[in-house]
N, C-alpha and C positions, 0 to 999 in steps of 0.2 A: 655807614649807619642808615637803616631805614626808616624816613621821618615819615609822621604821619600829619597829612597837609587836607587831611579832607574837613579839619576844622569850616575850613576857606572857601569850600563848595557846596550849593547846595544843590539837590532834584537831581535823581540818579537816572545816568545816562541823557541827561540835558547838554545841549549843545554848547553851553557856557563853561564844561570840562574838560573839551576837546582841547587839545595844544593848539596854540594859534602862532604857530613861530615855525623860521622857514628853516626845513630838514634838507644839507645838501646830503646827495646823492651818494657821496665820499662816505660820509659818514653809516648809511643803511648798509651799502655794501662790506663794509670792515665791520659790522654785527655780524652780518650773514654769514661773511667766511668766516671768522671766529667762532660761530657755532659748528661750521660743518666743517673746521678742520681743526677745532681745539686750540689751547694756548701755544705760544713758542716763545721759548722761554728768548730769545734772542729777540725777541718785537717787546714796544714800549706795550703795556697793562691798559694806560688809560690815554685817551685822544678825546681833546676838546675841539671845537669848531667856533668860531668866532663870525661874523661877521662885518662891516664896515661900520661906523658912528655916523660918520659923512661922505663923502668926496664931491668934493671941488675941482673944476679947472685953475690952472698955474700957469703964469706965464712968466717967460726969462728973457731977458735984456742979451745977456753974453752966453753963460754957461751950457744952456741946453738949446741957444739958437735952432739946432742943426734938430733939434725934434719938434714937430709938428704940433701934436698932442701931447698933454703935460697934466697929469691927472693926482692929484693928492686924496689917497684915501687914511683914515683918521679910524686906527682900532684901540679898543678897549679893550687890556690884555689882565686875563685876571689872572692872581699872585697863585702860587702852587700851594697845597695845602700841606701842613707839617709833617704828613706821613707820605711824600710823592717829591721826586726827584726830576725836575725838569731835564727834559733830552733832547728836540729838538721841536723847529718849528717851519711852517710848509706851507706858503704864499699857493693857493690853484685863482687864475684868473681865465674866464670862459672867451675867445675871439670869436670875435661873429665873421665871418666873408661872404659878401655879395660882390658874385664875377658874374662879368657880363662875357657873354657862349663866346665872342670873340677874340678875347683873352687866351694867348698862348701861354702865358708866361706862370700863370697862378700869384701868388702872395710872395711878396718878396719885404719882408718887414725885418726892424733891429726895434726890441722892447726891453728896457731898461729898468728897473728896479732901483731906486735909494732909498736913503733917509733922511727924513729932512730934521735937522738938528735945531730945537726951537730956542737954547738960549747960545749956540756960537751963530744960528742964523745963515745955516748954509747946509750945501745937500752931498751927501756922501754916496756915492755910486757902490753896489752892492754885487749885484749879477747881472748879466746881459743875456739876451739869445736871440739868435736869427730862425726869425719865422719862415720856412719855404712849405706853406701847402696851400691846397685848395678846397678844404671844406672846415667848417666850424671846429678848432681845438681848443682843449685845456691847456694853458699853459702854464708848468708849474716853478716856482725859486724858493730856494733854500735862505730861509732870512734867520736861520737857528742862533749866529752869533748876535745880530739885533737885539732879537726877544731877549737872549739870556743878560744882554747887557742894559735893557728896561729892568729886568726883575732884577739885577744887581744893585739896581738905584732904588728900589722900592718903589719905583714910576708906574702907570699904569697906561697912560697914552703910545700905540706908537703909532707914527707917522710915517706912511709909505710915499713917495713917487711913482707913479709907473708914466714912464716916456715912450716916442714911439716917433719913428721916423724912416723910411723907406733904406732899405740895403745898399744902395745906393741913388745917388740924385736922381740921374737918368731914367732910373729904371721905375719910377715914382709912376706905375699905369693910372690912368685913370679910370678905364676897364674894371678895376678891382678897390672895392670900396670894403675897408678895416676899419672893426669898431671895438673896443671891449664893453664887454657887459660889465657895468658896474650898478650905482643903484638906479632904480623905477624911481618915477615921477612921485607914485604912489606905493605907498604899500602893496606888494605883492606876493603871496609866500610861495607862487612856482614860477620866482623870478629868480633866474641864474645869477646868485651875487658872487662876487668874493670872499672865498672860505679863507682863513686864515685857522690850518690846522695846527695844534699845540701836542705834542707827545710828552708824556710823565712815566715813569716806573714807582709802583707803589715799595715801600721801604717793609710795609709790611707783609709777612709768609701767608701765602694761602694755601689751601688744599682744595684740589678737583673732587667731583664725585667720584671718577673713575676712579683717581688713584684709593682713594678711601676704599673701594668697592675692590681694587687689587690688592691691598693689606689684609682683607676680611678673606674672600678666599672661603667662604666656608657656609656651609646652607642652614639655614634659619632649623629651626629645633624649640620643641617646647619639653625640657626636662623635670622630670616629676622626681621630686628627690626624697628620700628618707631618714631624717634626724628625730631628734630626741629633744624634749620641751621642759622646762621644772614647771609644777603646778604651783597654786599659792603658798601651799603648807613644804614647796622643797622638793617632793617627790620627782621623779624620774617618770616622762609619758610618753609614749611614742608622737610623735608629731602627725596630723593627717596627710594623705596624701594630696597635695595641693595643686595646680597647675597654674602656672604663672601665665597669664594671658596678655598680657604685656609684649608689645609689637608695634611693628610700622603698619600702617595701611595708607590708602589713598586721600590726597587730598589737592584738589584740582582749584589752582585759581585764577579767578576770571578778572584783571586790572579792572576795566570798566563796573563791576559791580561791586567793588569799592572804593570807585572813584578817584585811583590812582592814575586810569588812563589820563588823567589833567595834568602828567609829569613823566610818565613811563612813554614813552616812543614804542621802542622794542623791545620783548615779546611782548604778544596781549595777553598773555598770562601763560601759567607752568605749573607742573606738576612739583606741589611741596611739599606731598608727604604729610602725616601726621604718627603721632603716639596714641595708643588708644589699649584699656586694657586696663586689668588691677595685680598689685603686688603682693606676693605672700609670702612669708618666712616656712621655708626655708627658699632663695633668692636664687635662681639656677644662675650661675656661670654668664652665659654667653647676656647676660641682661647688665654687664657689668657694675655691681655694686659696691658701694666706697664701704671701708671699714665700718664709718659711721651708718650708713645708710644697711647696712646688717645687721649691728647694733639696735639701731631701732625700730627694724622689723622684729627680731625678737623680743625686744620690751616691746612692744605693740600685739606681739601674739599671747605674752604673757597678760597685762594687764592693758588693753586697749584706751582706758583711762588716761594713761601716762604718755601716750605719744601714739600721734597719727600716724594711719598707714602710709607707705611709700607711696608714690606718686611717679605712674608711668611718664617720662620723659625724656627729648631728644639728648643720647650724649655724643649723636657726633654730624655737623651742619657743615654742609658745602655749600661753594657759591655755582651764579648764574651769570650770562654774559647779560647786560642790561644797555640798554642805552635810551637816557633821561636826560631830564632839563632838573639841572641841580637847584639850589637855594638859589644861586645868585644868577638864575633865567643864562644859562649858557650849558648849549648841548653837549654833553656827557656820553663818551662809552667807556666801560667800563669790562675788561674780559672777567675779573672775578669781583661779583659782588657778592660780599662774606652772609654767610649765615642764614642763606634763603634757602636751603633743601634739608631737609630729616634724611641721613644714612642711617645713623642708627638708634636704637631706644633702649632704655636703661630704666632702672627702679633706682630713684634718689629721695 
């Protein structure tokens, strides 16, 4: 559903509209493709991004002796909404390396993943990987049975570890100096943080433009039809020849100028089409009319007193790929967002 939040904002195109929250990189790219290669039905619909609440340094007596760095980061996992079926969920943490030219050897690290369990008060090992390169990577863990088992408890905290300790002892260069990027001192929004990506499947059916636009199959038409009208007194009259002018045309919009760019990321606006045009009895065909909505073109042609003309409107609305910062400030995509484009218009 598309809220309308510009209660909230004032002076259009004011810098106090602009999103002020950090968009990773993950997230614009999985827009882009989703536009330029359509849905698949085998990928999750909707992907959230998260970011850290905190992280802290951890240190340990016995258990993670053998890792150097001990890093606790602290997310805020929000609950899936009634129509969305959680699927999985996807740790990316950014490594920094600075190697000095002397260095033969490159990055030779083991970076560890757990959970730290706040009322048994101890830390469960998740997934591991051995780092071997030599220039700045992402590194990604699969933390999907976690997550699913925070939303199980109705919890909303999870608690990460990430550990880090050389592949082996020896081989601990000092040449090669490993960091991860976790948070800035300071706020920063093109600071590489820690994405914590969440995938959902909506429960609900949607319909593409395309496909609506392959079911139609068939070119627009304005048919002029010829029936027969009763006058007041009952008689038999031929009906005029009317033309129903009722149709789609263009209609282009621009987020920013109504204020939606303070929540819409991607696009900055698209083509929604409008209905434009007036209805007349007798109703052609392809303008598809409800029994009622014939009905009352004809009483309306008869005595216009008793019920208003049809009313050109959209009966049939396809979605847009969107990616937004929802109600509760957590970045949003979205491959089908329902009921943003006009395919086609009708007299109702």
């Amino acid at each position: 559903m598309l809220v309308d939040r510009t209660r909230s904002y004032r002076g259009r195109g004011s810098n106090q509209n602009k999103i002020k929250q950090h968009i990773p990189r993950f997230m614009l790219e999985l827009y882009e493709n989703g536009v330029k290669s359509g849905y698949n039905l085998s990928l999750p619909d909707i992907v959230r991004s998260v970011i850290p609440k905190n992280a802290v340094i951890m240190e340990y007596e016995h258990k993670y002796k053998d890792y150097k760095d001990n890093h606790l980061l602290i997310f805020d996992v929000p609950p899936a909404n009634a129509d969305e079926n959680f699927v999985g969920a996807e740790l990316k943490i950014l490594s920094i390396v600075e190697m000095d030219s002397n260095s033969l050897q490159g990055l030779q690290k083991v970076v560890k993943i757990s959970i730290y369990d706040d009322k048994e008060q101890e830390i469960i090992p998740l997934q591991e990987i051995k780092a071997f390169y030599r220039n700045n990577t992402w590194l990604s863990f699969n933390i999907t049975t976690a997550v699913k088992e925070i939303l199980s408890r109705n919890e909303t905290f999870l608690k990460l570890v990430v550990s880090i300790k050389a592949f082996l002892s020896y081989l601990d260069d000092n040449l090669v100096k490993f960091k991860l990027s976790l948070l800035p001192i300071k706020e920063d929004l093109e600071h590489d943080y820690p994405v914590l990506l969440l995938t959902y499947t909506s429960t609900k059916n949607f319909i593409s433009q395309e496909e609506v636009l392959k079911k139609r199959k068939r070119k627009r038409r304005d048919i002029l039809e010829d029936d027969y009208l009763w006058d007041e007194r009952g008689n038999i009259r031929k009906a005029k020849r009317v033309k129903n002018t009722c149709r789609r045309k263009s209609l282009y919009v621009d987020f920013a100028e109504i204020q939606y760019d303070s929540w819409i990321v991607q696009p900055s606006g698209y083509e929604a089409y409008q209905c434009h045009g007036r209805c007349f009895y007798p109703v052609a065909e392809h303008l598809s009319p409800t029994k009622h909505a014939i009905i009352q073109a004809l009483l309306h042609s008869v005595d216009p007193t008793k019920a208003p003309r049809l009313c050109c409107v959209p009966t049939k609305l396809s979605s847009i790929s969107v990616l937004y910062v929802d109600d509760k400030g957590v970045l949003t995509y979205r491959f089908a967002y329902k009921d943003m484009v006009v395919v086609e218009c009708g007299c109702r």
